[in-house]
N, C-alpha and C positions, 0 to 999 in steps of 0.2 A: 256498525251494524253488520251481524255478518249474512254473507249474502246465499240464499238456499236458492236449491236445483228444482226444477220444476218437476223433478222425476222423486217421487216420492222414495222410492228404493233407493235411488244413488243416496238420496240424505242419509236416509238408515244406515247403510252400509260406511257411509263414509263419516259418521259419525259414531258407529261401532267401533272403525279403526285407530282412530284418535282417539278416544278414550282409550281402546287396548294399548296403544302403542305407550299414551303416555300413563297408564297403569305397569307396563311392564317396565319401563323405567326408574319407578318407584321403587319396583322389586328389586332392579340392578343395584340404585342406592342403597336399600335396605341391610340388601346378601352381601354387597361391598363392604358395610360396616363392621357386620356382623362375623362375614370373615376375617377383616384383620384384625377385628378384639380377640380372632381364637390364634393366639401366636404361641409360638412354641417358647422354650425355656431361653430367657434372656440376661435379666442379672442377677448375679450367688456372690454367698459368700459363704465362710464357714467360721465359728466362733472357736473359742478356747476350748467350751468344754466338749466338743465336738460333734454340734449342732450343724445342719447346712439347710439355710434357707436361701431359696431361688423363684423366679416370679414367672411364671406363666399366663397368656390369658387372664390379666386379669386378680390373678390370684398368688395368694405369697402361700410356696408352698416349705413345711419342715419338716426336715430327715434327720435321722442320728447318722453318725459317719460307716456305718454299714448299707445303710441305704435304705433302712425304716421308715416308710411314713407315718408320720406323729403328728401332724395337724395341717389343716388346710384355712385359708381364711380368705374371702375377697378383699381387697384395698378398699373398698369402696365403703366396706363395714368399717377401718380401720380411719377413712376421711380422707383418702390420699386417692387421686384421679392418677390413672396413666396418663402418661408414659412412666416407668422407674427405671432409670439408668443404672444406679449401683447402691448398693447396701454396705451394711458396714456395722460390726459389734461394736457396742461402750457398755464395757461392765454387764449389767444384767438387761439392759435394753439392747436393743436395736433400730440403729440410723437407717432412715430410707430417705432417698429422694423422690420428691415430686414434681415431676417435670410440669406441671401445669401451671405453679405459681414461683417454682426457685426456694422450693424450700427445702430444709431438713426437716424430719419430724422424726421424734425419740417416740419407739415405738413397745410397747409391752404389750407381745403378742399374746400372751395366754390370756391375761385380760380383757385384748380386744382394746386398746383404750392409743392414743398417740397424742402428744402435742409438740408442737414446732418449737424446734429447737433456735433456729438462724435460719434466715432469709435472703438469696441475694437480687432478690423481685426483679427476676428476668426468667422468663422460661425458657424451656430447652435442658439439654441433657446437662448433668453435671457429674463428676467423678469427686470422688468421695474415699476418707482411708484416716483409720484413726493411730495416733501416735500417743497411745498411754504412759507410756515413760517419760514422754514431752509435756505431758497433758494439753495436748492438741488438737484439732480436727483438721486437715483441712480438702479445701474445698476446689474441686476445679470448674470454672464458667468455661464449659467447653467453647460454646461459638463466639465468645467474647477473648478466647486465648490466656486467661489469668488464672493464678493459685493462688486462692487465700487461704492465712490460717488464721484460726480462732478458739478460744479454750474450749476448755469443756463444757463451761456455759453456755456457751455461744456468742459470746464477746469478742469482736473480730480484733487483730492484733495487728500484722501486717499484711499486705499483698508480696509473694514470693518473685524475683527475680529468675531467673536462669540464663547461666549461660549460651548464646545464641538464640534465646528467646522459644519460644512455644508457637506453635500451630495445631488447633483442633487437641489439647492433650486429654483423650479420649480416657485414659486410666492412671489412677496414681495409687501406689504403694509402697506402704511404710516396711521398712525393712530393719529397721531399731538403728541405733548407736547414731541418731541425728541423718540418717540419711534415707532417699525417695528414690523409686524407681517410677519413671515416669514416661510411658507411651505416648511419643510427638510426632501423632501420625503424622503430619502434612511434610512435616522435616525428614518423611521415612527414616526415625531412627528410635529409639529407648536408650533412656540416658540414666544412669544415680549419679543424684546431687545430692552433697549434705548442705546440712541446714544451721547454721550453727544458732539459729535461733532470732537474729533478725531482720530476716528476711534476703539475705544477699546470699542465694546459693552458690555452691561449688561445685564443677565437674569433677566427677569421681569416675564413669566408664561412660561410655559410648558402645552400643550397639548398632550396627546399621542394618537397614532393612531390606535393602536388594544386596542379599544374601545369593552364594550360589547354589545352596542347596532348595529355596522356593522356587515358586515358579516365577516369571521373570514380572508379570505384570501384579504379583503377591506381595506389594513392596507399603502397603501404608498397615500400621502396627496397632491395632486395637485394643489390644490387654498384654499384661506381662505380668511373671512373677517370678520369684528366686526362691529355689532352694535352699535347705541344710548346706549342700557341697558348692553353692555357688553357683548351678549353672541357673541361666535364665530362662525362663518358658515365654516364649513369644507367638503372640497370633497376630499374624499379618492379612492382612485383606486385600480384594482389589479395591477398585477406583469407586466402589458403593458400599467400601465397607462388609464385602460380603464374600460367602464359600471361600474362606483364608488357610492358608500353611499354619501348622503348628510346627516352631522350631524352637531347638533347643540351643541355646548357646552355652560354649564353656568359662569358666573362670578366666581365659585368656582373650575372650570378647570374640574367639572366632563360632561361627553355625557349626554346631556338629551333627545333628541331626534334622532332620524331617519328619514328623509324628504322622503316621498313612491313619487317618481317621475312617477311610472309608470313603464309599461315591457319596455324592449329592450332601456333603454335611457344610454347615453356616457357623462353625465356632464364633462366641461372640467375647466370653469372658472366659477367664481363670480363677479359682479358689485352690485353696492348699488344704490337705486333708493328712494326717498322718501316713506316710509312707508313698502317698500319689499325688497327681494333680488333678481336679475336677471341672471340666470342660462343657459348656452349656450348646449345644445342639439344637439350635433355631430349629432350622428347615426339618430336624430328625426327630423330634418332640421328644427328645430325648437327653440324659447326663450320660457322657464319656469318661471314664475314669482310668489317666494312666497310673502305670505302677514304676514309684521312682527310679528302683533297682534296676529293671527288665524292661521297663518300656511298654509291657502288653496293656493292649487298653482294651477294655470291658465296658458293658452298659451300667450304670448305676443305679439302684433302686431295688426294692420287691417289688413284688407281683399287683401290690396298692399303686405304689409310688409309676410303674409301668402300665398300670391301667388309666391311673389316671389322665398322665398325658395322651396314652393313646383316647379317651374318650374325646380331649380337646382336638386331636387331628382329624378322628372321624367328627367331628360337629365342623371342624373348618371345611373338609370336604364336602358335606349338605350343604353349607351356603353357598361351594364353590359351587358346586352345583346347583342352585337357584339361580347363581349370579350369571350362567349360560343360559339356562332357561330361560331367564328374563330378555336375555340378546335375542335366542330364536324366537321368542315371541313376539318381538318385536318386527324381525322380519315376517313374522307369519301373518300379523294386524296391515303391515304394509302389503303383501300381496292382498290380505283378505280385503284392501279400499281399493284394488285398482281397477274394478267393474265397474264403484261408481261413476269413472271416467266415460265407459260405453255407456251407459243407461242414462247419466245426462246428456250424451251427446245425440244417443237415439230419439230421444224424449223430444227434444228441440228442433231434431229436425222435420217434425211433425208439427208443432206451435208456428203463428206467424212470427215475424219478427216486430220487433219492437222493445222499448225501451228497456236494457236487462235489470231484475229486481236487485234490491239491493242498492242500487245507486243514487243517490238523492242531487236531484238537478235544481239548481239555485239561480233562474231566473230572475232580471231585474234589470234597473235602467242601468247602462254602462259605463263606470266612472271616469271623468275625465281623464286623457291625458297626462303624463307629467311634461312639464316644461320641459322642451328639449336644450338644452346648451348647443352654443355654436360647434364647438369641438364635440360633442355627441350628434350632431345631424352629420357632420363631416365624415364620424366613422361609421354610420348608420346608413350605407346606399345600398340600394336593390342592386340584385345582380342582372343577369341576361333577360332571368326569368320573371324578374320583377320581387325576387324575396329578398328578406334583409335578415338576415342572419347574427345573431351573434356567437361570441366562441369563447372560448373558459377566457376567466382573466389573465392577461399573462403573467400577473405574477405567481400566480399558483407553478404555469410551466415553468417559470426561473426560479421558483422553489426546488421543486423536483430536478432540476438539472443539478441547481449546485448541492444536492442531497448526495446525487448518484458520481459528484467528483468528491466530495465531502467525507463520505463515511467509507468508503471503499479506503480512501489514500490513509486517512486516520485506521483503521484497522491494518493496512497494510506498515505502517509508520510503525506500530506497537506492537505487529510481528516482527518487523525488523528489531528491534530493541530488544524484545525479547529472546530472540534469536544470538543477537550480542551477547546481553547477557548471561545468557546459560552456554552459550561459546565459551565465555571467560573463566565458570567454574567446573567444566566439566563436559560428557558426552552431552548433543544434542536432544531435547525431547519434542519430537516432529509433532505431536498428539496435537497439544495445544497451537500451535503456530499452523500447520494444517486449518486445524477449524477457524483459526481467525483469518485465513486467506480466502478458506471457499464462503468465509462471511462474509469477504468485500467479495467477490466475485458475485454473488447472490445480490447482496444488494445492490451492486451496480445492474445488473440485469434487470431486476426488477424494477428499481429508478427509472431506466430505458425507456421498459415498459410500458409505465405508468404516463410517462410522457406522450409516448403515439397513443396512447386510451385517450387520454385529457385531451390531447390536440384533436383526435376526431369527432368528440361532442360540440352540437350543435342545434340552436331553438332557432327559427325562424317563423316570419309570416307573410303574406304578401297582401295583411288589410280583410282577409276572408277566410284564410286557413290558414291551421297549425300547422308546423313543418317541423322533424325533431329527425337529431343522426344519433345516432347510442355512440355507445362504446366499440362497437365493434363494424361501425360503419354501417350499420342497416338503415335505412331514412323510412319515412312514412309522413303522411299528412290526411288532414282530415280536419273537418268546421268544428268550432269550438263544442257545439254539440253532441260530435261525437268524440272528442276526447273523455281523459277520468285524468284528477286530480285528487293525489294523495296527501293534499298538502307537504309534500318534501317532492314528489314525480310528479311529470307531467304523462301520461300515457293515451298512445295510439295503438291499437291493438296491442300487439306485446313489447311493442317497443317503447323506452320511454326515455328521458335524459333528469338529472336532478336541478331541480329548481330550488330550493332551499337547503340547506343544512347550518347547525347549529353549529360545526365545527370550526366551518369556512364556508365563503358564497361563491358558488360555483360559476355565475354570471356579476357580469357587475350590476348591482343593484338598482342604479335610477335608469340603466339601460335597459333593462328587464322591466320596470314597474311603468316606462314612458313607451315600451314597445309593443308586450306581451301582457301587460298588468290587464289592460280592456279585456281584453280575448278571457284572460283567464277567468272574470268575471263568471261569463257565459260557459265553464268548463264544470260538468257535474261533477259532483263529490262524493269518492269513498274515500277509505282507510289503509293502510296497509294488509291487514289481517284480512280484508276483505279480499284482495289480491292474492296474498298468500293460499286461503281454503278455497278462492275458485281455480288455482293452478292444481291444487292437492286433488280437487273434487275431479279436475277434467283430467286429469291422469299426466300432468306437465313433466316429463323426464327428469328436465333439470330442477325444478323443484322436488321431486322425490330424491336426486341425488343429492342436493344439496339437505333433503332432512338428512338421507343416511350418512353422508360425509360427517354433520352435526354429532348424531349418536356413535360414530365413529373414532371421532374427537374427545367425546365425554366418556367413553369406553378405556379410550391409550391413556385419560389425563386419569380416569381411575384407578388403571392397570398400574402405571408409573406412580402413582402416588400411594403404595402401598411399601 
């Protein structure tokens, strides 16, 4: 039951703010979806007869190779949910993936019409590239590290091997006469392997990807393609896959170039277009188009195909902006509740005292005792004062101790190792081994911690009153009357210790139910929530920081998860 203010205004007001607050974070989830459906141009391709379709927001959009747009269509018309990793011509269809089930679907877009080709019923991203002269498909399970191929049917034939194996291979492309080029980011490199058909590839080149011409941290490879004359077009990224080098490599596997795309661009793919290469521009809502011979690179499209993206960036900036709107509203609801903290407090100190509403007191005759054990009266003595206290279990503290020798030595074990290991092939990568050090550091601190919290809780009674020590050493006591029982807390004014948890028992049990069990009897009862709206109501600091910490949280794990 939740528990109201005697002040008729603080209710108002403080339940004006909690509806706004929790309305304006409806909005954030709302504006958050809504924003990252409006993404810019992600995966292309471009066909024989020199068609290019590429996906934006949602929608599969098609150009002729000047950069006409000729038709627009939603996936959703088409039966295919994002995410689409990559596309791919067969004949007079077009392959798409769909990240939401692991499927292929052969698509005829003028139609309007798709059905599923193959299935590798695992979602997530997959790379895709057809070899018509093979009559093959195949297929990459990006987060699973494997290439399958399979005919034109969709009859799968083998799983492809490669030399030193695959990580995350983000793009694959058929380059004819039996052989693949294939972007293994995790192995910073791109490799062509021929195929001779089954399934045991050969190394054929090696590109690597900390190149001296990227930038130094530009080293995991997202898309690749080859030219007429051999060289290789590579987009590198960083450690999210994202704002990457475009480089050119020569027939001789060395970087010769650097492709200057501009500030703030997100390359994510390559398609090949008579005479250029056509580069998809996340963050720029925008196609790049270099030119083989020269190098200069241009925007792709007309004045449609430019409009259009640009209407999806201005609609992604309206939700972004909602999606702030929704944050200061949120603070503006939290100041607009923090009067009702004074207005209850003014209210009451005009009322007598007495029993506060909201709390339901559950008198009644007081259950017996539990049997004490010899060994439980032994460790059950009053102190000076005559209270008898109990204190966490210990094994909970010898939990936590050997956690905080435990995991620290085990991370630090598997920095060491790893540090060996990448000793033995090459320069050091501090990144990784860094964060597994300051992870044992942390947790051992925290371990610590956690130890002087647990060892300073404390319940006692002396047969008349409650006695409780928190976590932070604060005590208090008072007759079972005037305690509050949460069912999991026991509480004295504000201070309280945990009596229950589902997890683990915080006290040992027939110690607590033979010492404490009477008293609690006689302890009124509310709820948490009840706790919680009368901290909110009376204006409790750490309550309000702890909501804003919360929406804080829900804020960075949205931000990051776009």
């Amino acid at each position: 039951m939740i528990e109201l203010s005697p002040s008729g205004k603080a209710n108002f007001i403080a339940v004006v703010a909690i509806i706004g607050i929790l309305g304006a974070l409806v909005l954030v989830w709302r504006a958050s979806n809504h924003e990252a459906a409006a993404y810019g141009p992600t995966a292309v391709t471009a066909t024989k007869n020199g068609k290019v379709y590429f996906v934006a927001a949602g929608t599969l959009f098609t150009a002729d190779a000047q950069g006409s747009l000729l038709d627009q269509v939603r996936l959703k018309t088409l039966g295919i949910d994002a995410p689409v990793s990559h596309m791919a011509s067969l004949d007079d269809a077009l392959l798409i993936t769909d990240g939401s089930d692991g499927a292929i679907r052969r698509c005829n877009v003028a139609q309007r019409r798709c059905a599923q080709l193959l299935s590798l019923t695992v979602a997530g991203a997959l790379a895709l590239t057809v070899a018509p002269e093979a009559k093959r498909i195949y297929v990459g399970n990006v987060s699973r590290h494997q290439i399958h191929a399979f005919d034109l049917h969709g009859r799968q034939l083998y799983r492809l091997t490669v030399p030193g194996g695959i990580k995350f291979a983000n793009d694959i492309t058929w380059l004819g006469n039996g052989r693949l080029l294939i972007a293994d980011t995790n192995h910073h490199r791109v490799v062509v392997v021929a195929d001779p058909g089954d399934g045991h590839a050969q190394l054929v080149q090696q590109f690597d990807a900390k190149n001296p011409l990227g930038r130094s941290d530009r080293n995991w490879p997202t898309a690749a393609v080859q030219d007429a004359a051999g060289r290789t077009w590579v987009i590198d990224g960083n450690g999210l896959l994202r704002d990457g080098d475009l480089i050119v490599y020569g027939a001789d596997r060395r970087a010769e170039r650097r492709i200057h795309l501009g500030a703030s661009v997100d390359p994510l793919q390559l398609a090949q277009l008579p005479g250029a290469v056509l580069i998809t521009d996340n963050a720029g809502y925008r196609l790049q188009r270099v030119a083989l011979n020269d190098y200069r690179v241009s925007v792709f499209g007309d004045a449609a195909l430019r409009g259009a993206l640009a209407a999806i960036k201005a609609r992604r900036a309206q939700w972004r902006a909602l999606y702030q709107t929704g944050f200061g509203l949120v603070a503006l609801f939290a100041l607009f509740g923090a009067p009702a903290g004074y207005l209850d407090w003014r209210e009451r100190q005009h009322r007598p005292a007495g029993r506060q509403p909201g709390i339901v007191a559950r008198p009644g005759a007081n259950p017996r005792p539990a049997t004490l054990t010899a060994a439980m009266q032994m460790r059950l003595r009053p102190d000076a004062q005559g209270i008898t206290w109990l204190a966490v279990v210990p094994r909970t503290i010898r939990l936590l101790r050997i956690l905080s020798v435990a995991m620290p030595a085990l991370l630090l074990s598997l920095a060491g190792f790893f540090a060996f290991s990448m000793h033995a092939k090459g320069p050091l990568d501090m990144k990784p081994i860094g964060m597994m050090v300051a992870a044992a550091v942390f947790i051992a601190i925290v371990s610590q911690w956690s130890v002087r919290i647990f060892r300073r809780i404390r319940i006692g009674t002396d047969g008349a009153r409650l006695y409780v020590v928190d976590y932070r050493g604060r005590r208090a006591a008072a007759e079972p009357e005037q305690c509050l029982s949460t069912g999991r807390r026991l509480m004295i004014d504000n201070i309280g210790v945990p009596i229950a948890n589902s997890q683990y028992q915080m006290f040992d049990k027939q110690e607590l139910a033979a010492l404490i069990g009477p008293m609690l009897a006689r302890v009124p009862k509310s709820r948490e929530s009840t706790l919680v709206w009368q901290k909110l109501r009376s204006g409790d600091p750490a309550t309000w920081a702890a909501l804003v910490g919360l929406i804080a949280v829900m804020a960075l794990r949205i931000w990051f998860g776009k």
